[in-house]
Backbone bond lengths (Angstrom), bond angles and torsions (degrees), N, CA, C in turn:
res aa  C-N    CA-C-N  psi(-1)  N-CA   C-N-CA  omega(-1)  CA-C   N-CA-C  phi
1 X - - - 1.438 - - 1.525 108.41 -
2 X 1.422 116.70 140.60 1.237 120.65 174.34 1.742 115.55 -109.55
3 X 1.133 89.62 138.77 1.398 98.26 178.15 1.914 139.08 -107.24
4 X 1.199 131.22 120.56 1.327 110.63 175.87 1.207 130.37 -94.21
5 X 1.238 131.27 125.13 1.592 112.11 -175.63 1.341 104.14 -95.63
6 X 1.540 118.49 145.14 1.337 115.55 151.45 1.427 109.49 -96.38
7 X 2.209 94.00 -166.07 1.433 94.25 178.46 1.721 128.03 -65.43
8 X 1.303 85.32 -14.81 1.654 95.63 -161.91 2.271 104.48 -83.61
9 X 0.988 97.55 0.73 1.794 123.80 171.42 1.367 82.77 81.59
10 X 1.201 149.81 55.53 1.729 137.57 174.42 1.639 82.71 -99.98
11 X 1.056 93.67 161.05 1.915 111.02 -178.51 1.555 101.92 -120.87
12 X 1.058 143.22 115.16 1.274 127.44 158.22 1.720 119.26 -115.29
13 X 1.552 96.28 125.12 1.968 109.16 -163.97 1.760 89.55 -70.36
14 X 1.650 88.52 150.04 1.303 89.76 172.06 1.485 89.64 -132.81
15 X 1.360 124.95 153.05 1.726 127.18 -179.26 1.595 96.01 -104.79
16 X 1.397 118.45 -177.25 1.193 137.46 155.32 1.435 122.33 -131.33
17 X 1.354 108.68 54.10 1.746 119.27 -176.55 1.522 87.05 -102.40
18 X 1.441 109.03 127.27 1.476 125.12 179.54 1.614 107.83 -96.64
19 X 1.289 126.56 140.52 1.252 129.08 175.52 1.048 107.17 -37.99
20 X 1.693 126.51 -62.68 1.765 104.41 -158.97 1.668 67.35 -153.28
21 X 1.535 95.08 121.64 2.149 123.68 168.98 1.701 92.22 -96.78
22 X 1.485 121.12 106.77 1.310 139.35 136.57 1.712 118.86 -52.80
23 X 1.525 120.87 92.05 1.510 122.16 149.59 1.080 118.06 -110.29
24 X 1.598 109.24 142.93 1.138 152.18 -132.60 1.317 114.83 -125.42
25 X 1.696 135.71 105.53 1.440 112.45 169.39 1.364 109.97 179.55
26 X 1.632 104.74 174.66 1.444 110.63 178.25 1.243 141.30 -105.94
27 X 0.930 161.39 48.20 1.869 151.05 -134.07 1.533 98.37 -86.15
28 X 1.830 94.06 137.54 1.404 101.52 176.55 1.360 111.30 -132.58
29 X 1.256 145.15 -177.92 1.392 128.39 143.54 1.512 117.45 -137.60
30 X 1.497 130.15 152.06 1.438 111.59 167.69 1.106 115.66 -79.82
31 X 1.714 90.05 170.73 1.622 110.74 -170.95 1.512 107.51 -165.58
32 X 1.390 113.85 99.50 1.299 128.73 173.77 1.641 90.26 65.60
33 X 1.068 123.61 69.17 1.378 119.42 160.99 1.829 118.81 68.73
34 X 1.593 101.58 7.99 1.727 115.88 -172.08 1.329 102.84 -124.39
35 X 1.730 108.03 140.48 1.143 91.45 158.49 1.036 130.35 -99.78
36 X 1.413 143.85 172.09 1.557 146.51 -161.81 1.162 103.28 -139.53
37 X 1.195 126.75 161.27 1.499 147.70 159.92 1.407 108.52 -89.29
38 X 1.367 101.30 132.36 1.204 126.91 -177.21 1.770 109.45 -72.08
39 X 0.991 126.17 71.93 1.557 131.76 -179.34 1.879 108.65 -47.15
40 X 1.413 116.93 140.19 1.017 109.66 162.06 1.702 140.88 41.13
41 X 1.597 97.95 37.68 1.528 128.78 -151.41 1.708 67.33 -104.52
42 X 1.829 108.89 135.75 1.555 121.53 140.52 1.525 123.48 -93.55
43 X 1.390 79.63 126.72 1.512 106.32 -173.55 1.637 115.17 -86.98
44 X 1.718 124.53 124.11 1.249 113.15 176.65 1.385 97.04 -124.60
45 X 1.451 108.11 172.11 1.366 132.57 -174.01 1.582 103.83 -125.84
46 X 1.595 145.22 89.33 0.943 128.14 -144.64 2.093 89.63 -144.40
47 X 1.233 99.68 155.28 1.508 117.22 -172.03 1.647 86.73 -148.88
48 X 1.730 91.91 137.80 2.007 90.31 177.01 1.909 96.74 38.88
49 X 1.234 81.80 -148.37 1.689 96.39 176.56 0.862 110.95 -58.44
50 X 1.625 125.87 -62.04 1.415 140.38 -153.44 1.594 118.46 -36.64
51 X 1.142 118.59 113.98 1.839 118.29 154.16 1.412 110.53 -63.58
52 X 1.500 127.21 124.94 1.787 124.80 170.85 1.332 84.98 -116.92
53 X 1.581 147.16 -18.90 1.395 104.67 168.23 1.668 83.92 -164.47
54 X 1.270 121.57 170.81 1.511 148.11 -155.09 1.337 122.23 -150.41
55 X 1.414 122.59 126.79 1.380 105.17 149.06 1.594 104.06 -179.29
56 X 1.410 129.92 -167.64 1.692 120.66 -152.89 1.735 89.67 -140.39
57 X 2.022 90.08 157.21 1.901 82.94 -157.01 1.603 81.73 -97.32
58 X 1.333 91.69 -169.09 1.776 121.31 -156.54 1.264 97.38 -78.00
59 X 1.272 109.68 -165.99 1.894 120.15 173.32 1.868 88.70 -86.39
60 X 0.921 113.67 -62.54 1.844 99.41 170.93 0.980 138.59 -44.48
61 X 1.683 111.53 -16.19 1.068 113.10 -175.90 1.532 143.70 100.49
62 X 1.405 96.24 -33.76 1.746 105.30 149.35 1.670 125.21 -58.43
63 X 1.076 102.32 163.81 1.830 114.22 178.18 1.240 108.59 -135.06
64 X 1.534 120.94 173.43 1.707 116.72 178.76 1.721 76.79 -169.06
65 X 0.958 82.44 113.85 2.130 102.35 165.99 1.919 98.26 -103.87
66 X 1.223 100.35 151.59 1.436 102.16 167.08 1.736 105.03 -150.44
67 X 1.162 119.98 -172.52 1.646 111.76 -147.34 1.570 146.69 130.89
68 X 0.991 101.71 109.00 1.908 102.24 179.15 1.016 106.31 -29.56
69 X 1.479 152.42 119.54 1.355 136.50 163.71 2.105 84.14 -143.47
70 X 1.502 102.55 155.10 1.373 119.40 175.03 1.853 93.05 -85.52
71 X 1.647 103.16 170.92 1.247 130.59 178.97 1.846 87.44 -62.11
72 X 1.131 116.68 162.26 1.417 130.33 155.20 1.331 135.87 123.15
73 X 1.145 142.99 178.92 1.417 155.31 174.75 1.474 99.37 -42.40
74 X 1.206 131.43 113.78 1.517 113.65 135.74 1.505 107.06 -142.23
75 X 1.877 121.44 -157.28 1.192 119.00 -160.85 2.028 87.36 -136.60
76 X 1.253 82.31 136.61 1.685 87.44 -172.71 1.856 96.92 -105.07
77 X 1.238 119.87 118.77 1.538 114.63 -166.26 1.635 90.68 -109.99
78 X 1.279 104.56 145.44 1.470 122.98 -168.18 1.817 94.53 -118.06
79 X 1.202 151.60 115.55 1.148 146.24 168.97 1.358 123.58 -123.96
80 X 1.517 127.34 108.14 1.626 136.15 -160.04 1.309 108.81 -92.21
81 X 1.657 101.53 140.43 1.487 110.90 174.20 1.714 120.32 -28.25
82 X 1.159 109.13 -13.85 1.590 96.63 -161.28 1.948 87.94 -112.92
83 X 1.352 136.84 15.73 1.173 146.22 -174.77 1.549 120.24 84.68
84 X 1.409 115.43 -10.79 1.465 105.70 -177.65 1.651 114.79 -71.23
85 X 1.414 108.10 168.39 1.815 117.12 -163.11 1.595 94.91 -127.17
86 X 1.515 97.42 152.21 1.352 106.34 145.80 0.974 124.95 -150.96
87 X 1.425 128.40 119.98 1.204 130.95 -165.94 1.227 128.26 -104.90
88 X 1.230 131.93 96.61 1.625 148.34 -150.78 1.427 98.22 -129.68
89 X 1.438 79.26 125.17 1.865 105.45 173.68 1.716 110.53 -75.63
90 X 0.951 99.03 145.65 1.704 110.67 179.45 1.412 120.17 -158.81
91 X 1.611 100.99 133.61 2.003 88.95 -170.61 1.924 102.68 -112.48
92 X 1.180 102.48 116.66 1.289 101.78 166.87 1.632 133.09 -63.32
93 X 0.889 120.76 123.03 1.839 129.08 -159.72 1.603 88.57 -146.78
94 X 1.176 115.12 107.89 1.413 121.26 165.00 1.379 141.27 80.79
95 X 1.001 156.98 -174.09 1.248 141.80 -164.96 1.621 122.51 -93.86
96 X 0.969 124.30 -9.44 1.610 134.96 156.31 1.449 108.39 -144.47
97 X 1.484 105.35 140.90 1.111 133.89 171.66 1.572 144.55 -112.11
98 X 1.144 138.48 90.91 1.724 131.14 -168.38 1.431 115.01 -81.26
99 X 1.407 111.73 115.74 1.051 116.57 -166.93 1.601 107.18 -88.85
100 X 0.883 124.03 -14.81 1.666 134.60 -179.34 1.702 111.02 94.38
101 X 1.270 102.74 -151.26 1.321 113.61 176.80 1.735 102.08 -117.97
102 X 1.515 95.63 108.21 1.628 98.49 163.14 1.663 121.56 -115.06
103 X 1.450 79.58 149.99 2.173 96.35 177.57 1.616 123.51 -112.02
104 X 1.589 91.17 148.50 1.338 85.07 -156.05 2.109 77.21 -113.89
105 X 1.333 103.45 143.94 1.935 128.17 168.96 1.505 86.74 -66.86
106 X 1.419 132.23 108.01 1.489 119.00 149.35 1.537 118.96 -106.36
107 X 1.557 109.05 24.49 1.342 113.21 126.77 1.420 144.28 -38.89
């Protein structure tokens, strides 16, 4: 949290929770030497425990979460129909975000 002081010593917090945080991304996995799109993978947005936003990728394989979320550290968990996870750190800074292309071992 940031703070301003005036003269009068009052502090006033200011947050950085943006109206609506755009993330961005891909999940794939191999397969016989190919890669694939991760079909119907749920997607979380998670800090500590907390879920701040959710949602499941395309038939291609991309996702797009959108959502109030503050500036900061959290862990974006990728979880595939067949139960495997991936848990990738990601720091939110601003109002859209590209998460890249991530893979999940379904080994």
């Amino acid at each position: 949290m940031l703070d301003l002081k005036q003269g009068t010593g009052l502090s006033i917090p200011l947050r950085t929770k943006h109206l609506n945080t755009s993330i961005k991304g891909s999940c794939e996995y191999e397969d016989q030497g190919q890669l694939q799109p991760l079909r119907g993978a749920k997607i979380y947005l998670k800090k500590n425990e907390q879920i701040f936003l959710e949602g499941q990728s395309q038939l291609d394989g991309t996702f797009h979460l959108n959502g109030r979320v503050d500036d900061g550290d959290y862990r974006l968990l990728i979880e595939g129909q067949d139960g495997k996870i991936l848990n990738h750190p990601i720091n939110v800074k601003g109002f859209s975000i590209e998460a890249g292309r991530l893979f999940i071992n379904k080994k």
